[in-house]
C-alpha positions as CSV (number, residue, x, y, z in Angstrom):
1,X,18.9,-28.8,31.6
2,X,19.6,-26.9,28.7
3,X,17.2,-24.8,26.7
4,X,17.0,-27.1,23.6
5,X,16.1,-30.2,25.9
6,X,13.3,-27.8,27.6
7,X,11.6,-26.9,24.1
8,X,11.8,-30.4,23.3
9,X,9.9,-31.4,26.3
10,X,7.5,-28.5,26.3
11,X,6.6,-30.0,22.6
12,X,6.4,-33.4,23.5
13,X,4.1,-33.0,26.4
14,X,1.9,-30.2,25.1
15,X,-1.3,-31.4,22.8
16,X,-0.9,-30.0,19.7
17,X,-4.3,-27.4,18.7
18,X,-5.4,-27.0,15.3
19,X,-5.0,-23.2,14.7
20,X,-5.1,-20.2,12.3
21,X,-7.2,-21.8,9.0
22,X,-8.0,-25.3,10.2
23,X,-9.4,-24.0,13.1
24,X,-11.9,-21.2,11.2
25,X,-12.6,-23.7,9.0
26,X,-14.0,-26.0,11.5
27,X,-16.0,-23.0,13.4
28,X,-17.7,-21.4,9.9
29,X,-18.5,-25.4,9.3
30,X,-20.1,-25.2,12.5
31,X,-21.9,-21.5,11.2
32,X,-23.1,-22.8,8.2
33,X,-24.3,-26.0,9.9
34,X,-26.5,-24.1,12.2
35,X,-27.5,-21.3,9.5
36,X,-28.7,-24.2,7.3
37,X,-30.7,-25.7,10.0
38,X,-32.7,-22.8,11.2
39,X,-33.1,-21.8,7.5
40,X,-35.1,-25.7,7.1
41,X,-37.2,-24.8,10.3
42,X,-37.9,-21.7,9.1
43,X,-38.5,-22.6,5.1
44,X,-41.0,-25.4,6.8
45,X,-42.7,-23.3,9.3
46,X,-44.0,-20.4,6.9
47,X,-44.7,-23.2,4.3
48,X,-47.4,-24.4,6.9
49,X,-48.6,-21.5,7.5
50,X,-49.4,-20.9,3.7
51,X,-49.8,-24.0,1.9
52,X,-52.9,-25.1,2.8
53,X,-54.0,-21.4,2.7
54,X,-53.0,-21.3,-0.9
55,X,-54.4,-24.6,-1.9
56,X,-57.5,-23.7,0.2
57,X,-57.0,-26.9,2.3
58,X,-60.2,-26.9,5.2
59,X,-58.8,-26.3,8.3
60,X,-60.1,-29.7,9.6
61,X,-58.1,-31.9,6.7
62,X,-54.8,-29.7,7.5
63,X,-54.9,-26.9,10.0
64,X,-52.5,-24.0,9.1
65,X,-49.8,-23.5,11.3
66,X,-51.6,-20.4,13.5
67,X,-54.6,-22.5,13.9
68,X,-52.2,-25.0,15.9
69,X,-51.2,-22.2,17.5
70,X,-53.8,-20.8,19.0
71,X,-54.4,-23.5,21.0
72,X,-51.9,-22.8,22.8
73,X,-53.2,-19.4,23.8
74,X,-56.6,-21.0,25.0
75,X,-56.8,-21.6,28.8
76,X,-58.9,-24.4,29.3
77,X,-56.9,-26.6,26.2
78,X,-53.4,-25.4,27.5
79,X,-54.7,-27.1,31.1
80,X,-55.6,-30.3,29.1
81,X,-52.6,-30.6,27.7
82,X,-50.6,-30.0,30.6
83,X,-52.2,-32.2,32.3
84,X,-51.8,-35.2,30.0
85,X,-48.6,-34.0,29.4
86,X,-47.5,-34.9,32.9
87,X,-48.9,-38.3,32.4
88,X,-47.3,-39.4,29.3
89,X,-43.8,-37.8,30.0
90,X,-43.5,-39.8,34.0
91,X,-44.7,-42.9,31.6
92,X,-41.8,-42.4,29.0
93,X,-39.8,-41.3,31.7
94,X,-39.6,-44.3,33.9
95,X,-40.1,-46.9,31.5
96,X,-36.8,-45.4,29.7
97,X,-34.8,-45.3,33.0
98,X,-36.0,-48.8,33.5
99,X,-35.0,-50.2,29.8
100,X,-31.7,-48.5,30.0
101,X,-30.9,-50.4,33.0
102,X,-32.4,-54.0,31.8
103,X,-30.9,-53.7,28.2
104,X,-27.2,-52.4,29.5
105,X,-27.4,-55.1,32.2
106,X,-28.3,-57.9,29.5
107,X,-26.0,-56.9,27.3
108,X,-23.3,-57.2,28.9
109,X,-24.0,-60.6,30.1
110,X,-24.5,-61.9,26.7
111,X,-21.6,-60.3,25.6
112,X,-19.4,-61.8,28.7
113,X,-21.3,-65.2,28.4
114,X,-21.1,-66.4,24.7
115,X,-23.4,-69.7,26.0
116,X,-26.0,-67.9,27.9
117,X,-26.0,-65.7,24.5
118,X,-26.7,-68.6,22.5
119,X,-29.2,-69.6,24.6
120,X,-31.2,-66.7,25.1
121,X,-31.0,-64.2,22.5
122,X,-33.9,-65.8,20.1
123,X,-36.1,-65.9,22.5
124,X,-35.4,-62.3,23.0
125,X,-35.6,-62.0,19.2
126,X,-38.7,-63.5,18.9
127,X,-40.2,-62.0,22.1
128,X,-39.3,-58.3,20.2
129,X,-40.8,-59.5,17.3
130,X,-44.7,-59.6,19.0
131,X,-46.5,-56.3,18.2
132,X,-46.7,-54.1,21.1
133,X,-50.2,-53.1,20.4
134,X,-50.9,-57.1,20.4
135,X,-49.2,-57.1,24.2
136,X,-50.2,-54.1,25.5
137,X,-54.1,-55.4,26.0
138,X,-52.5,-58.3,28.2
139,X,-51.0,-55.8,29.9
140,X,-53.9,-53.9,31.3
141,X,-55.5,-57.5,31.6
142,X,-52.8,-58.1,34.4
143,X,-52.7,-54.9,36.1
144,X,-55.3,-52.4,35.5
145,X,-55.3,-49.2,34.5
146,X,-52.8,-47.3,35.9
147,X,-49.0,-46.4,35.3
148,X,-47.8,-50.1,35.1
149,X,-49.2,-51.1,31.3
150,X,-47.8,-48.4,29.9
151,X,-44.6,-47.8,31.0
152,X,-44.1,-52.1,30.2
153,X,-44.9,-50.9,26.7
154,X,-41.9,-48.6,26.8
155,X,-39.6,-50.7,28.7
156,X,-40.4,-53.3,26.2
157,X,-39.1,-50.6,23.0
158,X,-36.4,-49.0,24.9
159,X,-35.2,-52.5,26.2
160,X,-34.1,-54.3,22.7
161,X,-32.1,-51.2,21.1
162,X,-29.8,-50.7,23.9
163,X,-30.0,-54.8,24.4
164,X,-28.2,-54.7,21.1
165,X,-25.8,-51.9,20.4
166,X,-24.4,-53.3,24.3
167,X,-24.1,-56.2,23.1
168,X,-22.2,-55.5,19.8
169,X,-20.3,-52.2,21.1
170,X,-18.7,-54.8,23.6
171,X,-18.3,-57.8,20.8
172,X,-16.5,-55.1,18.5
173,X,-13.8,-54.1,20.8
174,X,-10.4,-54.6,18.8
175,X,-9.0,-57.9,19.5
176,X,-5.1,-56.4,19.5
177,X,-6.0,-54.0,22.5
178,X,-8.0,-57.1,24.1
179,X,-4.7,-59.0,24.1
180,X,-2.8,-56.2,25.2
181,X,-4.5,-55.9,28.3
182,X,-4.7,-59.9,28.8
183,X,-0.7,-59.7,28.1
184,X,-0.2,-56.6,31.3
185,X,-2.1,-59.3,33.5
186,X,-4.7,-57.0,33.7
187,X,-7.8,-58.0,35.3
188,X,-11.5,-58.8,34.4
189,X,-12.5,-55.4,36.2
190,X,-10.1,-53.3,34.7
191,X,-10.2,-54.9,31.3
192,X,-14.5,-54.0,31.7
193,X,-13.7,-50.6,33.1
194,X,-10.8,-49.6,30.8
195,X,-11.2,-51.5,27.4
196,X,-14.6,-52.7,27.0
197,X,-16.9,-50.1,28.4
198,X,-15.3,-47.3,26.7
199,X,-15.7,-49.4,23.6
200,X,-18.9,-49.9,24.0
201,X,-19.8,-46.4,24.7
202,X,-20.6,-44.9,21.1
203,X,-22.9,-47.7,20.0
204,X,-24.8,-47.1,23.2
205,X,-25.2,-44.1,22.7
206,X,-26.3,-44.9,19.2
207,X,-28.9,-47.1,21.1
208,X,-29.8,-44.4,23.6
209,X,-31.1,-42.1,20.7
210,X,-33.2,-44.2,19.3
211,X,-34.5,-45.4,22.5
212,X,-35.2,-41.7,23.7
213,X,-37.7,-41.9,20.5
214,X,-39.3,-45.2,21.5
215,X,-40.0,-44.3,24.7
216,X,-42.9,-41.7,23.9
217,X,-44.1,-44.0,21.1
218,X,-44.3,-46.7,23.8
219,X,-46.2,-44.4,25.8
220,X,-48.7,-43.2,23.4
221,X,-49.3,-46.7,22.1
222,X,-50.3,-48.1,25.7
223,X,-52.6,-45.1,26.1
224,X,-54.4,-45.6,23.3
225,X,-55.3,-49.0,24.2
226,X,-56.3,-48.8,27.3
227,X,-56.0,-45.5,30.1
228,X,-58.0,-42.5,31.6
229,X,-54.9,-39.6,31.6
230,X,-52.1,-39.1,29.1
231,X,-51.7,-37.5,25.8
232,X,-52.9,-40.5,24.0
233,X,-56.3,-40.5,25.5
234,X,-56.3,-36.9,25.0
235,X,-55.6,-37.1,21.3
236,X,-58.0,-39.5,20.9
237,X,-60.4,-37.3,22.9
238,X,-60.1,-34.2,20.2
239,X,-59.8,-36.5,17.2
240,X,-63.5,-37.8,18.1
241,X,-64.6,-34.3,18.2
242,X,-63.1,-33.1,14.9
243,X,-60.6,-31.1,16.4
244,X,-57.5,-31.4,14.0
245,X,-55.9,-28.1,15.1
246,X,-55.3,-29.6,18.6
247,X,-54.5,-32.7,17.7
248,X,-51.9,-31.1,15.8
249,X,-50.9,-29.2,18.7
250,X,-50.3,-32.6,20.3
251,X,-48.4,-34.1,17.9
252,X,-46.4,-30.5,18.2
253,X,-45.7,-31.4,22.0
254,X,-44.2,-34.4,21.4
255,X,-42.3,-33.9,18.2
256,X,-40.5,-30.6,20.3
257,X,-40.0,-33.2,23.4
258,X,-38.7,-35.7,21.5
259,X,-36.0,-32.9,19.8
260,X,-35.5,-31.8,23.3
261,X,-34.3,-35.2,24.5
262,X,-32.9,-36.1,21.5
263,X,-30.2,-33.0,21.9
264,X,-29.5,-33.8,25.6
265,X,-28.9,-37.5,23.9
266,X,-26.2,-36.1,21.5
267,X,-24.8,-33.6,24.3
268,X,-24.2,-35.8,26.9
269,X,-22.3,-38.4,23.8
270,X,-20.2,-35.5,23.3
271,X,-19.1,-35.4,27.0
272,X,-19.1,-38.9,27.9
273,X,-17.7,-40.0,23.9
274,X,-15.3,-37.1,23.8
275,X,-12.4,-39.3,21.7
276,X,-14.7,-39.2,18.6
């Protein structure tokens, strides 16, 4: 083999790397991405902290942001809240898990069966469409109290997002590569495995995030109907006693939770959806 034929292979089979400015450019857009974002959280931390100060807002209409704080140096509310926290996060937890695995599963059967899609997408459409606060007394009509209610209210908003962006991450798959695979003989397990689930990946991914957010809003929605533990009842709890700081200190709790899943959301699309 002579040497020209070995460079020509080395630079055919070697991935080519963006290097010297292309690749600085992308890591000081990646800087000034993160510079900007803690420069927001910052900007809107200290202008909680002294707005309502300045505008001599009462600490029960808007509590400034130490107020919120310093419940979270008191014992007895940081056991409350840990508590409840337990609660609510199992709830959003399981009924997320659950409506992962019903909406994937149903999507791809509508998406494989263009009849039974027909057939019972409306009713799927108009079974969304019912206000969850409307169902969620039925719910603890049927069975009590306890865990079941609201982790149904959660399955019921994590369910329809990933129902949908399944369903159409699967329908959208490029006709062309379709047909090429139809053309090698391939068959219906490798054309699912190779073509459409890979497809179908980034819009349920899409659907993932948003479900991540629905699941806590599920949770907190079937607590405050009806239940004796969770964050919800606990909220309700201080906001009948006229304390806004801790309520605050709730809605803290589940905003940082929420960012917290939301980033292991986007980390694990980065892994998984590593062509885009």
């Amino acid at each position: 083999m002579t040497e020209a034929s070995t460079v020509n292979k080395r630079t055919t089979s070697s991935p080519t790397k963006p290097r010297g400015p292309a690749r600085r450019k992308g890591t000081a857009g990646r800087a000034n991405g993160n510079a900007i974002a803690t420069l927001s959280v910052i900007t809107v931390l200290v202008a909680w902290e002294f707005v309502p100060r300045l505008l001599k807002i009462d600490t029960f209409i808007f509590p400034p942001l130490s107020a919120v704080l310093n419940k979270f140096t008191d014992g007895a509310t940081l056991t409350l809240l840990y508590q409840h926290a337990q609660v609510t996060i199992y709830e959003a937890l399981v009924g997320l898990a659950i409506g992962i695995f019903l909406g994937v599963s149903v999507g791809f059967v509508l998406a494989e069966w263009s009849v039974t899609r027909k057939a019972v997408y409306p009713f799927i459409v108009a079974f969304q469409s019912m206000p969850k606060v409307a169902l969620a007394p039925l719910f603890i009509i049927w069975f009590g109290f306890g865990y079941t209610p609201k982790i149904l209210v959660v399955v019921m908003l994590v369910f329809f997002p990933m129902l949908v962006n399944t369903m159409n991450g699967i329908l959208s798959t490029d006709p062309a590569r379709l047909d090429l695979f139809k053309s090698l003989c391939a068959s219906r397990w490798q054309v699912w495995r190779r073509l459409l689930l890979p497809s179908a990946l980034p819009s349920m991914f899409a659907g993932l995030e948003v479900a991540v957010v629905n699941s806590f809003i599920g949770a907190i929605t079937g607590e405050f109907v009806g239940a004796d533990a969770g964050l919800g009842v606990l909220l309700q709890q201080f906001k009948n006693a006229y304390d806004t700081p801790a309520v605050f200190a709730i809605l803290v709790i589940l905003a940082l939770v929420g960012v917290l899943l939301n980033q292991s959301v986007r980390l694990c699309r980065r892994r998984f959806v590593f062509w885009q």
